[in-house]
C-alpha positions in Angstrom: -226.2 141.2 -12.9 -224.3 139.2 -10.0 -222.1 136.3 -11.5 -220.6 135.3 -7.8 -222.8 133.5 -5.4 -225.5 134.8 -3.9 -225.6 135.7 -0.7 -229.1 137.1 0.3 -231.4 137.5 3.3 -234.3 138.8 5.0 -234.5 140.9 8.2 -237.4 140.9 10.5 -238.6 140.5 13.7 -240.3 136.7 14.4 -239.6 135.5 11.1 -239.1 132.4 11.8 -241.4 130.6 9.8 -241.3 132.8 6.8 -241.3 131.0 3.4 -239.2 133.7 2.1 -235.7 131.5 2.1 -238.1 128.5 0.6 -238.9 130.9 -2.5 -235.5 132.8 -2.9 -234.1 129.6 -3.1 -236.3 128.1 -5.4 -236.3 131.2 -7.6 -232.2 130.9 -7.7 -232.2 126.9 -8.4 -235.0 127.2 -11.8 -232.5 130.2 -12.5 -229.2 128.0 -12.7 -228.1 130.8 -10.1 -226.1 129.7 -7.2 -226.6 131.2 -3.7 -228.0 131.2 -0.4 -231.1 132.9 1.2 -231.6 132.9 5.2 -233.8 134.4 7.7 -232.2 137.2 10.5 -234.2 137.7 13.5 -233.4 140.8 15.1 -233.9 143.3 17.5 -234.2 146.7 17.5 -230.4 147.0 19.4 -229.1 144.4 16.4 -230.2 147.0 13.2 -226.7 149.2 13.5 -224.5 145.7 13.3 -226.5 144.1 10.5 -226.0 147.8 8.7 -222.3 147.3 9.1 -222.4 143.7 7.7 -224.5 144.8 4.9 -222.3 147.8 4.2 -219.0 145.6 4.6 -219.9 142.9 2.4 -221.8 140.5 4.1 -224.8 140.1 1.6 -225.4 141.1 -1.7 -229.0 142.3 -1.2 -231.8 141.6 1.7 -235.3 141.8 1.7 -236.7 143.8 4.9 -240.1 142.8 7.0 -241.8 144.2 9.9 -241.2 146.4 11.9 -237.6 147.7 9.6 -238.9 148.9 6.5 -238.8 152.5 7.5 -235.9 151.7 10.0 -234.1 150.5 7.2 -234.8 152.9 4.6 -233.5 155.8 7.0 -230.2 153.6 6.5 -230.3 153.2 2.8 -227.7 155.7 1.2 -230.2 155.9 -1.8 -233.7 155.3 -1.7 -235.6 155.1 -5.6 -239.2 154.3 -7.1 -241.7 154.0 -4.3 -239.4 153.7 -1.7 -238.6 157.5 -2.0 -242.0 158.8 -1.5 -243.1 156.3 1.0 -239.7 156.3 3.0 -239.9 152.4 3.6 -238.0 150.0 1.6 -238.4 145.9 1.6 -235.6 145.4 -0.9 -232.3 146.9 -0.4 -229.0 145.9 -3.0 -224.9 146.4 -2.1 -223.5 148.3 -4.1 -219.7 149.5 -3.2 -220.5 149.6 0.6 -223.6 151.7 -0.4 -227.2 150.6 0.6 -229.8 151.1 -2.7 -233.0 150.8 -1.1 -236.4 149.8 -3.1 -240.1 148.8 -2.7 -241.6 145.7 -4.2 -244.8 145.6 -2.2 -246.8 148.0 -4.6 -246.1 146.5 -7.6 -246.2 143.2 -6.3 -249.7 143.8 -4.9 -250.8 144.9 -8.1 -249.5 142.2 -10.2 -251.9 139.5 -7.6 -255.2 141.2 -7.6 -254.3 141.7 -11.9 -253.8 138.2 -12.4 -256.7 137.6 -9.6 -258.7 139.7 -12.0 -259.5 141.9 -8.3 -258.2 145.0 -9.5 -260.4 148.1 -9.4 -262.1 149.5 -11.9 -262.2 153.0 -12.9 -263.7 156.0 -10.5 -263.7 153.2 -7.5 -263.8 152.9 -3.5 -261.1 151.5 -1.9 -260.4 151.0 2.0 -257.3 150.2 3.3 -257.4 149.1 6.8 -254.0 149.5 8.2 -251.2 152.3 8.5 -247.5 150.2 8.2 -245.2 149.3 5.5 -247.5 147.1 3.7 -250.6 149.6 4.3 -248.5 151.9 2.2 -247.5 150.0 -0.4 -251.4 149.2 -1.1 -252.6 152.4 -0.8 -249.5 153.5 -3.2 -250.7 151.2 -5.5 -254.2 151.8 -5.8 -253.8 155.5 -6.3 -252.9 154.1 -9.5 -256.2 153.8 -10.5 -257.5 156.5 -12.5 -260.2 158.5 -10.2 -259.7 156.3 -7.3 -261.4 157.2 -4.0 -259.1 156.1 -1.7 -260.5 155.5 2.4 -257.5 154.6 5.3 -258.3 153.3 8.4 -255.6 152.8 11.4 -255.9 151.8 14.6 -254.8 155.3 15.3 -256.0 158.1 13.8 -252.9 159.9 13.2 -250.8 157.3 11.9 -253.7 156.7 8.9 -253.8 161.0 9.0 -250.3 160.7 8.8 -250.0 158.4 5.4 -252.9 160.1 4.1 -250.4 163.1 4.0 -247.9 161.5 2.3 -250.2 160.3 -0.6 -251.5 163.9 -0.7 -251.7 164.9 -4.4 -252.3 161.5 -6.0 -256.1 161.9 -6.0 -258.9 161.5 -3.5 -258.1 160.5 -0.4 -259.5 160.6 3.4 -259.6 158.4 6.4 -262.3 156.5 8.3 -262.3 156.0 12.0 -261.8 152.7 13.6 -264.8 151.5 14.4 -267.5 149.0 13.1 -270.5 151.6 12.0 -267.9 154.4 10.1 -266.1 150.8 8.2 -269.7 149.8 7.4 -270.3 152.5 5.7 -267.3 152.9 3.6 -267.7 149.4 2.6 -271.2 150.0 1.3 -269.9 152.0 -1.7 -266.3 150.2 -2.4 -265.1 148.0 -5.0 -262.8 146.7 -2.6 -261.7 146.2 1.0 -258.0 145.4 2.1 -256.9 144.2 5.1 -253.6 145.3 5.9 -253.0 145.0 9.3 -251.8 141.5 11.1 -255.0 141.0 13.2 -257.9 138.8 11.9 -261.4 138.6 11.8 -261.9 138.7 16.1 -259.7 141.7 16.1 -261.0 143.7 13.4 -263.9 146.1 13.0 -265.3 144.7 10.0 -267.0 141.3 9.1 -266.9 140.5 5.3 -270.3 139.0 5.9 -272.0 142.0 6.5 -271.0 144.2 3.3 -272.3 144.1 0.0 -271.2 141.2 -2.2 -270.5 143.4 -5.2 -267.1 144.8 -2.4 -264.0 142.3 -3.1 -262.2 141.3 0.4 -257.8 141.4 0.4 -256.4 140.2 3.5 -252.6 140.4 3.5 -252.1 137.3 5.6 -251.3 134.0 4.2 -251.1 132.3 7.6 -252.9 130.3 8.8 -254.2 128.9 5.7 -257.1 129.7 5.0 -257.0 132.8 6.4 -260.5 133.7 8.4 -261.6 137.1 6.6 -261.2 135.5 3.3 -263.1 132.1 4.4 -265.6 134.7 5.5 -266.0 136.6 2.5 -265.7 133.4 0.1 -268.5 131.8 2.1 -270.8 135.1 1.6 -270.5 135.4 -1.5 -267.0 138.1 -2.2 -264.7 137.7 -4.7 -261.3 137.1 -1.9 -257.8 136.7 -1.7 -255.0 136.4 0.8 -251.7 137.7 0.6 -249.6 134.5 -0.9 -249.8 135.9 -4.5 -248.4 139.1 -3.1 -245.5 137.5 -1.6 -244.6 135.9 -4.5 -245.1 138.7 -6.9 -243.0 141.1 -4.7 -240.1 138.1 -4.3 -240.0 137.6 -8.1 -239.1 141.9 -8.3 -236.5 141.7 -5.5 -235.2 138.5 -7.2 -235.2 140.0 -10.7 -233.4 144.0 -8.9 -230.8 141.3 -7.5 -230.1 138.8 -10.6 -231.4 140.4 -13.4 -233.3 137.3 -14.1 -237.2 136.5 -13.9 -237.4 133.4 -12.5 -239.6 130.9 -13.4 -243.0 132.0 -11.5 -244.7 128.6 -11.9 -241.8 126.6 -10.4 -241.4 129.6 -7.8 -245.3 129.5 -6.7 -245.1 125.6 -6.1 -242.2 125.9 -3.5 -243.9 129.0 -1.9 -247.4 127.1 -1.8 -245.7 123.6 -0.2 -243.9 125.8 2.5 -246.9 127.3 3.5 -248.9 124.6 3.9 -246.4 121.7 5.2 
């Protein structure tokens, strides 16, 4: 457990409006922990530099965003839990100049659609539409599920072929091409249906108003608010959620790796909830 200040961040590319500093901070002022939290935007060419600051002392920890979680694993001295079979991380800690990278994002998704009451039952469907960082974190998670059929979708066929094969052994599990009439069907027989990719409802093969109401709808967005696949599905008749609860859930892990604390989640979800929606 860190008794120094703080020093914390998130790396990403166009982060600028993520509530992530808003939470962090509010999870480390309900804590009686003192500290900073800020956003750094970067590109591709910065990732080696911020490495060196990391590994030099810059930061005690940072969370890690799209499009570094596998970049910055591959920099992470150690990788543990989830991170080591998914090879991304979204949480890495300093320790001694070495990087000790982690993954929230399954757990964290777990924890929302739990306390949503969302989460599947046993011997369910599942489809994931999405291949990335957060794609694998949910599909890491719901293999959890005892029996789980598990169907991935991706935009390209190889990259949902390609984590497929990296969840090979943890049950049944098979992709679905990308298109409207192979989603359809998939949907017809899930419990639920998770939307893991940044595009909405325009962009997406898949209307929530056209499956079966019995198929819950996830959409992994929490901006803008609300978000147009859950409006869909709400106003048909799906049990929905966005990503918010996620993002707080996976915060309140990284926070608690960092501190050793669990911070006040109440207090924690009202700062999150007001930055989202000022």
């Amino acid at each position: 457990m860190s008794t120094s200040p703080l020093r914390l961040c998130l790396v990403g590319a166009g982060i600028s409006h993520s509530p992530s500093a808003v939470m962090h901070q509010a999870a480390m002022q309900s804590s009686g922990i003192e500290g900073i939290y800020v956003l750094r935007d970067l590109e591709p060419s910065d990732i080696g530099a911020f490495v060196e600051e990391l590994r030099r002392g810059r930061y005690t920890g940072c969370n890690v965003t799209t499009p570094y979680k596998a970049v910055m694993a591959a920099h992470c001295d150690r990788l543990e839990g989830d991170a080591e079979s998914l090879g991304v991380v979204n949480t890495i800690t300093v320790r001694g100049g070495r990087l000790i990278g982690v993954t929230t994002d399954a757990d964290g998704f777990e924890l929302a659609l739990s306390r949503a009451s969302m989460w599947p039952r046993q011997g369910a469907t599942a489809l994931v539409l999405g291949s990335g960082g957060a794609a694998a974190a949910v599909a890491l998670a719901l293999t959890r599920v005892p029996l789980l059929r598990l169907r991935i979708a991706a935009r390209t066929q190889a990259s949902a072929g390609d984590l497929a094969d990296r969840l090979r052994g943890s049950g049944d599990i098979a992709t679905v091409p990308w298109d409207r009439a192979a989603i359809a069907a998939t949907c017809a027989h899930s419990a639920i249906v998770v939307n893991a990719t940044p595009v909405g409802l325009d962009a997406l093969p898949f209307d929530p108003r056209a499956i079966p109401p019995a198929c819950s709808v996830v959409d992994l967005r929490y901006r803008p608010r609300p978000v147009d696949v859950v409006a869909a599905a709400l106003e048909s008749g799906h049990r929905a959620s966005d990503g918010l609860e996620m993002l707080l859930q996976q915060g309140l892990l990284s926070f608690e790796i960092w501190t050793g604390k669990v911070a006040p989640p109440g207090a924690v979800r009202n700062a999150l909830l007001g930055a989202v929606e000022a």
